[in-house]
N, C-alpha and C positions, 0 to 999 in steps of 0.2 A: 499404294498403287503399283510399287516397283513388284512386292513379295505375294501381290496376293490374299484376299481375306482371310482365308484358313492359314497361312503362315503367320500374318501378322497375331492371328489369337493366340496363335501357339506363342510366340514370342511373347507378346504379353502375359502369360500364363507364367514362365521363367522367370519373370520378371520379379526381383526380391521386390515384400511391399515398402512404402514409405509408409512411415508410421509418425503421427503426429503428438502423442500423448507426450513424447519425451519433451518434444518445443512445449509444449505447453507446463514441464513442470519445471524447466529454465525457466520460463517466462515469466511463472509463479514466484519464484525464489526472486527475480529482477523487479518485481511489484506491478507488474503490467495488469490491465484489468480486462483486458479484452483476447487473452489469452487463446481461448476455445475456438475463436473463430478466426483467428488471425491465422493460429496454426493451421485450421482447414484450409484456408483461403492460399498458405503459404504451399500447401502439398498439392492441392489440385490445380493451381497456377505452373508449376512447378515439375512435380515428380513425374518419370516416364510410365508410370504403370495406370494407365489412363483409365483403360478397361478397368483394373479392381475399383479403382475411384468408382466407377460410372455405378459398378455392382454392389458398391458399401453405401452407395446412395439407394438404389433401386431398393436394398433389403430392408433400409432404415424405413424405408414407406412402406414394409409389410409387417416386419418385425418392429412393431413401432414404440416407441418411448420417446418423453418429451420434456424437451426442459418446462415447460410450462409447468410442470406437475413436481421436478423435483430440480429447481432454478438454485437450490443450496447447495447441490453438489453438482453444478454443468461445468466445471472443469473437468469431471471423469465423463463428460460423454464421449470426449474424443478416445478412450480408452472403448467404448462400447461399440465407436466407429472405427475404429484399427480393427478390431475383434470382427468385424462381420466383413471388412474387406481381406482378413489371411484366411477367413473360410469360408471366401465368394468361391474359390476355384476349389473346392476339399468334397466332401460329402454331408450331402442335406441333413442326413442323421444328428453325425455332429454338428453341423452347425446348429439344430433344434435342441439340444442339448445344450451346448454355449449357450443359448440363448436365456435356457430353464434355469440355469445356475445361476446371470449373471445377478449381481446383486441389485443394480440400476430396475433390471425387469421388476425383481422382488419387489423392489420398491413402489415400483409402479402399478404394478397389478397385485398389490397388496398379499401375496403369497410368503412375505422373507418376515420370519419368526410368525409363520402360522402353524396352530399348531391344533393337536388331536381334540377330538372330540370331551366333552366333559357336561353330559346332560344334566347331570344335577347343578351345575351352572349355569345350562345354559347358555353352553357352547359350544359350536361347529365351524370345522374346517372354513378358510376363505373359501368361496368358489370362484374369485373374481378370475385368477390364471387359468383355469381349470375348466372356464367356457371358453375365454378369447383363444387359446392355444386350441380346442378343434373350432372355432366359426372363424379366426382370422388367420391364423398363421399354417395351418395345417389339410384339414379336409374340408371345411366350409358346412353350410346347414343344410345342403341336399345330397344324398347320391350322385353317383355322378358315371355316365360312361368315358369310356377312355378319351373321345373326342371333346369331354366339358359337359354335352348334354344331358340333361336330368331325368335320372333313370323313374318310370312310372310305376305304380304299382296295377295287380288287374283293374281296380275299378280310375285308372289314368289321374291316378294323385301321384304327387312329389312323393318321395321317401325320405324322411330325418335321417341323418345320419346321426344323430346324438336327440338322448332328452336327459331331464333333470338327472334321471335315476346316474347316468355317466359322467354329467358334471359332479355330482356328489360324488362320485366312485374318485375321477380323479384329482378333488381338492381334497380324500382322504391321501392319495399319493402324493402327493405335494404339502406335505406337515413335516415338520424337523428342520426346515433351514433355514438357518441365520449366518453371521457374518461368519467369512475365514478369515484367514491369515493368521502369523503367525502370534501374534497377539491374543486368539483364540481358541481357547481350547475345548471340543465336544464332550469329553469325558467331567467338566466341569458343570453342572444343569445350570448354572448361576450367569455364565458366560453368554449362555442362549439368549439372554436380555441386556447382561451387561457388556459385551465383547464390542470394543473398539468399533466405531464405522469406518469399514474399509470395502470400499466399492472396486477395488482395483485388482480384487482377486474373486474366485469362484466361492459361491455359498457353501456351508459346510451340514453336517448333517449330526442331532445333535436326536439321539436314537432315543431317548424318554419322551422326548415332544413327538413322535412320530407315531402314528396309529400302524399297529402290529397287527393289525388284521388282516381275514381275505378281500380283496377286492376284485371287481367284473367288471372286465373293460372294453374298450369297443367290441364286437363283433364276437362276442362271448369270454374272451379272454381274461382268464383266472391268473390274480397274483397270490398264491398262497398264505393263509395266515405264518405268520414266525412261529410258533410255537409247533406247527408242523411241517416247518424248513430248517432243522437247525442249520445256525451259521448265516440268515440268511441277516440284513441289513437294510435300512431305510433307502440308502444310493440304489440297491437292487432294485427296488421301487420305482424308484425314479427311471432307472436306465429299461427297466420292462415298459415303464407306459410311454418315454420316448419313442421304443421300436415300437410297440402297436400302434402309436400313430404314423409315422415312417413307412410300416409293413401295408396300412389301408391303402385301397387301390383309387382312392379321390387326388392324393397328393400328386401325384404327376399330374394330372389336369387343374386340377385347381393351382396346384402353386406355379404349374407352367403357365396356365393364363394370369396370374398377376403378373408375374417376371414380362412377359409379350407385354402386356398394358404397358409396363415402368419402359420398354426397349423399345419396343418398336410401333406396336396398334392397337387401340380403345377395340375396335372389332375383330380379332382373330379369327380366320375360320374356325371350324369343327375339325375339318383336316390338319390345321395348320396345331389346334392344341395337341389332338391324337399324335401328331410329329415328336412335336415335344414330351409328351407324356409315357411315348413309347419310347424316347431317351435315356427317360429319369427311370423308368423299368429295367431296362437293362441297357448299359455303355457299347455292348458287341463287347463285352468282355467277361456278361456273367455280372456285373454290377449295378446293384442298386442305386441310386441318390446322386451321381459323379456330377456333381455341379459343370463341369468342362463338358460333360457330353450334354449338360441342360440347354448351357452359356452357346455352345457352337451351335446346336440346333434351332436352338431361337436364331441366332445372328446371321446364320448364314442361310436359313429356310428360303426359298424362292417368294414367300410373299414379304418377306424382307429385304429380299436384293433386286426385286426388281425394278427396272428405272421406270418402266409406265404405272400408274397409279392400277390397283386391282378395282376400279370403282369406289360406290358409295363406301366401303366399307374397310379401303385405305388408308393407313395413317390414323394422327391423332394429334393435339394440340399439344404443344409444348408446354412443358411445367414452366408457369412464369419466371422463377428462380432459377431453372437451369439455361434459360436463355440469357439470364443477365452474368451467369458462369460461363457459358461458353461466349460471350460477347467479352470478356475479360480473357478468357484465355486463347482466342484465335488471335487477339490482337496483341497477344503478350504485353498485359498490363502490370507495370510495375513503381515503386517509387523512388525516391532521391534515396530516401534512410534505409532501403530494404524494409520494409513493412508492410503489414498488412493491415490498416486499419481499415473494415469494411463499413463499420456501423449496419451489421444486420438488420439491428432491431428497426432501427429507420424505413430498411427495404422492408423488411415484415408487414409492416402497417403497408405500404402500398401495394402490393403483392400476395397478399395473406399467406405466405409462404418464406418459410429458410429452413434449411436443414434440420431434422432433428429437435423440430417446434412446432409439432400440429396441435391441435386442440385440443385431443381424443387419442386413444388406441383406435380409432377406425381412418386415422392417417388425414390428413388434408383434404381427401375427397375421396368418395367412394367408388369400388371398381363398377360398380352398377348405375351409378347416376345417370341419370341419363336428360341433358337438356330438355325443358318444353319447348315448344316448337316443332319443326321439322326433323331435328334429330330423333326425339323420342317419338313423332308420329310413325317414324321410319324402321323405330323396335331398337335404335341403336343405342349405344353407350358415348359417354363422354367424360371419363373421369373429371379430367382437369377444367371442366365447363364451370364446377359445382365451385370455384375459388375465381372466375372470371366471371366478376360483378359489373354493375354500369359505372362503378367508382374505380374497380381494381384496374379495368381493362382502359381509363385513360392513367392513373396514379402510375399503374406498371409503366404504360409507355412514356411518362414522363421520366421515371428511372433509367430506362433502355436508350432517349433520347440524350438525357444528360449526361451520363455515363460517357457517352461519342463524343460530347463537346466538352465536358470539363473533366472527366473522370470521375472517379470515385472513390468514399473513402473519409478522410479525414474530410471536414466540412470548411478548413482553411485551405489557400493555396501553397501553403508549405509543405517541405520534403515527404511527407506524411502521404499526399494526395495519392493515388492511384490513375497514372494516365495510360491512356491506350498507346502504343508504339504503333503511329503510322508512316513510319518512314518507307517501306514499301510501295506503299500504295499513293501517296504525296509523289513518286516516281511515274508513275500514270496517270496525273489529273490531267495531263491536256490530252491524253487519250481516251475517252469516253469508254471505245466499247473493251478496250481492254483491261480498266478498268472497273466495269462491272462486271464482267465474267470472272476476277479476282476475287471480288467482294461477294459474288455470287458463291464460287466455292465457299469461303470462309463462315457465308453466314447464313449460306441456306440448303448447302451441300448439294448446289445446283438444280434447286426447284425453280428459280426465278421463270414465272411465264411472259410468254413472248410481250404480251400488256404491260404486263409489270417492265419489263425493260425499255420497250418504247417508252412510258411514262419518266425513267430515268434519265436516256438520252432528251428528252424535251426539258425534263428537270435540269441540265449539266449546260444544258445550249442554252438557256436563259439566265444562267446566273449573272450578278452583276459581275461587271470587268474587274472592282477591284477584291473578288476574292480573290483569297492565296491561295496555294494550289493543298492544303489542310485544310481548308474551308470549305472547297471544292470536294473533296474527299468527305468529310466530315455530312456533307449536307446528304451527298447519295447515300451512304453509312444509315441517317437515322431515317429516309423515304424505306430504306430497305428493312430496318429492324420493327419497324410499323406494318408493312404488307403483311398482307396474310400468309404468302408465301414462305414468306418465314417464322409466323406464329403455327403454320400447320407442316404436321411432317410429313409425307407420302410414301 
């Protein structure tokens, strides 16, 4: 408030990352078992560069991989989450790159040691990376104009923006890669199957497994066969079908309106993506992709910063999980031993939600979901509705409730526990309204409606005489983590 929104991003932006992989391979070598998340929980509790946090999460839910799928190695996911927060603020390019190599992806989307064609076997490239990188990650399944909206053809049909013939073009582009490091060697054909598992470094390219042919790529684009490129290489491949998706003109709208869903609104205008989309075109500097110029124009857009709701079409529900993250970290929660034992998997079940453990590559819920009822009678969107069940949404507030009264964390009341520090605010129980305009900042970024707070000072005037003035606290804390006010963002 002192600097300013735009200086504060800029500051943020400076800001070296904290990086969690390394606590987690102490932790490993100490015998700990809950490694993975202890370290997140230890950074985002914790480290100043709040923003990359907020953006290594946001990416994690578009660029999605999940330990469900590959739970043997979820100690490298924090390696896959450091990686997408040092190129939250860099260019979209490479960061879709990062992404193509990582080996975790490979994994996931069954692309890492696939390899060329071989019809007399009866054998073809994966396609699995090969769809989800243009329908998820990149351009999505329609045309699109600069503002999000779906470009028509004359007789007013949608237009594809891909069919088979593209996905086959590029799971021929994506054959040859398997593990790196230096335990691996490509000049080896033997290596391509039997090389070390190491997820900790970038896939390698192992040019006999690799189809050496011509390929045709989006929007006519020719990768030349080898044999009439001398010199040319498999990585060449790769790095051409990275840029032609990059170069398509869907990505600014389409990846601007996820980025708005994950930041600020289920419903973005058409103006409001055109803003954005006309960012990631060019920075005012001649630059494509500059995540900083994506990141400020989402953040500081006027249907972002404004303090009146823009109507029906303001705002969006908060991811359950990031409520019970920032309810830890505005209260600076911490324990006796320095630790972090969160017991995610616990909240998972109540929440259907933690980091970095959806169900699917199509993330926790969809950016199109749209509630029955009134939301969707109204055409709108509700991503986060699709994970807020008639079970999750009292389980959740039971987490969010508990959390305020006993902490969280280890399941004893030992060193272990994670408690809220409310010594602040235990300073203002016998003042009501100062009190909740506190708690109001902290925990709803001053959405509280005029209802909702008469409802609190009624709640605080009736409490019995012998609360103490933490119980007195505690009790406004969970009336307010339950309001709607603070389940819904504006």
């Amino acid at each position: 408030m002192e600097i300013g929104y735009e200086a504060w991003i800029d500051e943020q932006f400076e800001l070296p990352p904290s990086i969690a992989h390394h606590e987690v391979h102490v932790a490993r070598l100490a015998g700990l078992h809950f490694e993975v998340h202890h370290a997140w929980w230890r950074q985002v509790l914790n480290a100043p560069d709040a923003l990359r946090h907020r953006l290594a999460v946001a990416l994690s839910e578009i660029f999605v991989i999940s330990e469900v799928a590959i739970e043997f190695v979820a100690w490298e996911f924090t390696e896959y989450y450091d990686d997408l927060g040092r190129m939250a603020f860099g260019n979209w390019r490479d960061l879709l790159r990062a992404v193509t190599l990582d080996p975790l992806m490979g994994y996931y989307l069954t692309y890492l040691r696939n390899r060329k064609a071989d019809p007399a076997q009866q054998r073809f490239p994966d396609e699995n990376y090969a769809r989800e990188v243009m329908q998820l990650f990149s351009i999505g399944l329609w045309e699109l104009n600069p503002d999000g909206t779906h470009k028509l053809d004359a007789q007013g049909r949608e237009i594809p923006t891909y069919d088979n013939r593209e996905i086959m073009e590029f799971a021929r582009v994506f054959t040859g890669l398997s593990f790196g490091g230096p335990t691996a060697d490509p000049k080896k054909p033997e290596d391509f199957f039997n090389a070390p598992l190491n997820y900790s470094v970038a896939m390698e390219m192992w040019e006999d497994q690799h189809d050496r042919g011509e390929k045709v790529l989006l929007r006519g684009k020719r990768l030349p066969a080898f044999d009439q490129a001398p010199g040319r290489k498999g990585m060449d491949d790769i790095d051409d079908a990275v840029t032609n998706l990059f170069e398509h003109p869907n990505v600014g709208p389409f990846f601007g309106r996820l980025l708005i869903q994950r930041l600020v609104s289920s419903n973005p205008t058409p103006a409001y993506i055109a803003r954005v989309a006309a960012a990631f075109a060019d920075n005012g500097r001649g630059v494509r992709g500059d995540m900083r110029a994506v990141i400020k124009a989402i953040l500081l857009d006027p249907e972002a910063r404004t303090v009146a709701p823009i109507g029906p079409l303001s705002g969006r529900l908060r991811e359950p999980y990031l409520r019970y993250v920032a309810l830890a970290r505005s209260f600076r929660a911490r324990s006796e031993a320095g630790t972090y034992k969160s017991h995610d998997h616990e909240v998972l079940l109540a929440m259907n939600q933690i980091v970095m453990n959806s169900p699917s590559v199509f993330n926790f819920f969809l950016p199109d979901y749209q509630q029955p009822g009134k939301i969707a009678e109204a055409g709108l969107y509700a991503p986060e509705f699709q994970i807020m069940t008639s079970t999750t949404a009292i389980t959740s507030a039971n987490v969010l409730t508990g959390t305020v009264a006993t902490g969280f964390g280890d399941f004893s009341d030992g060193p272990d526990r994670l408690r809220l520090d409310l010594s602040e605010e235990t300073k203002l129980a016998d003042r009501p309204d100062e009190l909740i305009e506190l708690l109001d900042a902290k925990l709803t970024g001053g959405l509280l409606g005029a209802e909702t707070k008469r409802i609190l000072r009624t709640a605080w005037a009736e409490m019995p005489a012998e609360y103490t003035a933490e119980q007195r606290v505690q009790a406004l804390m969970q009336l307010i983590v339950l309001a709607p006010d603070c389940a819904v963002t504006q």
